[in-house]
C-alpha angles and dihedrals in degrees: 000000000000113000107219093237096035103100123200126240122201109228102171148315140255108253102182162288124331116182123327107283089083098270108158123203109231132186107215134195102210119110121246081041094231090055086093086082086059095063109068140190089053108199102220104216108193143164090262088039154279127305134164122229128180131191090051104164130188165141153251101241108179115304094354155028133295120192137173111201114198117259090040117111107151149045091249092048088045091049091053083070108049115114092028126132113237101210131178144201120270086229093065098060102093123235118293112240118238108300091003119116139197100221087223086063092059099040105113099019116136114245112220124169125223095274091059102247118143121245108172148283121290105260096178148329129257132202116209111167095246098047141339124254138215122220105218115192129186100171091261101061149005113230125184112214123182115243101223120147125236088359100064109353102063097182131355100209108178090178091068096034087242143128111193118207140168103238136131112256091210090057 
């Protein structure tokens, strides 16, 4: 199962039903949207329980997902599934290339500006379309601070637990 240091990471969820064999819809959070078949074994966690499956196939059908997970034959089995949360282990997300970051890695990370005055700890990441957008909180207060590099995040140092950026603290 489940390493002790091997945190999951939740990549998308079964939606619900597509045709009688046992296919599931699923909305997934991976980008491109097909890459959650990349990530395998997938840790069901569901209302009655979690359980891992490997060999989950699927397609992109019009505007969504279809997937066939192993074990899965019927509509009733398939139905069984819908509203779960399809996770996977930290370990199974492949490098980032240079300047590239998986969200989950900066969750948590302390926001400090040049200056060296702290702003917070990284809550949660937005997309937005133009950019994407990081939700800094410090108890106080929730600032959104775009997460451009170079123009706004100066370093990502995960050593230090610490994402650098030139911003006003008073914005």
């Amino acid at each position: 199962m489940i390493a002790a240091g091997d945190r999951l990471i939740l990549v998308g969820r079964i939606v619900g039903l597509h045709g009688v064999a046992g296919e599931v819809k699923l909305e997934s959070y991976t980008e491109p949207r097909t890459r959650i078949f990349r990530y395998q074994p997938w840790l069901l966690s569901c209302a009655a329980g979690d359980r891992e499956v490997s060999g989950c196939k699927g397609r992109e059908q019009g505007k969504g997902i279809v997937a066939s997970l192993p074990e899965v034959t019927d509509r009733d089995r398939a139905a069984s599934l819908v509203g779960c949360e399809i996770k996977v282990r930290r370990s199974a997300l492949q490098d980032a290339q240079a300047d590239e970051y998986y969200w989950t890695d900066l969750e948590g990370l302390e926001v400090v500006t040049v200056e060296g005055v702290s702003l917070g700890r990284i809550s949660h990441l937005l997309s937005t379309g133009a950019n994407d957008v990081m939700v800094v909180r410090d108890g106080e207060r929730e600032r959104l601070l775009p997460f451009v590099l170079d123009d706004y995040v100066k370093t990502v140092d995960f050593d230090a637990g610490r994402v650098t950026v030139d911003w006003d603290p008073e914005f």
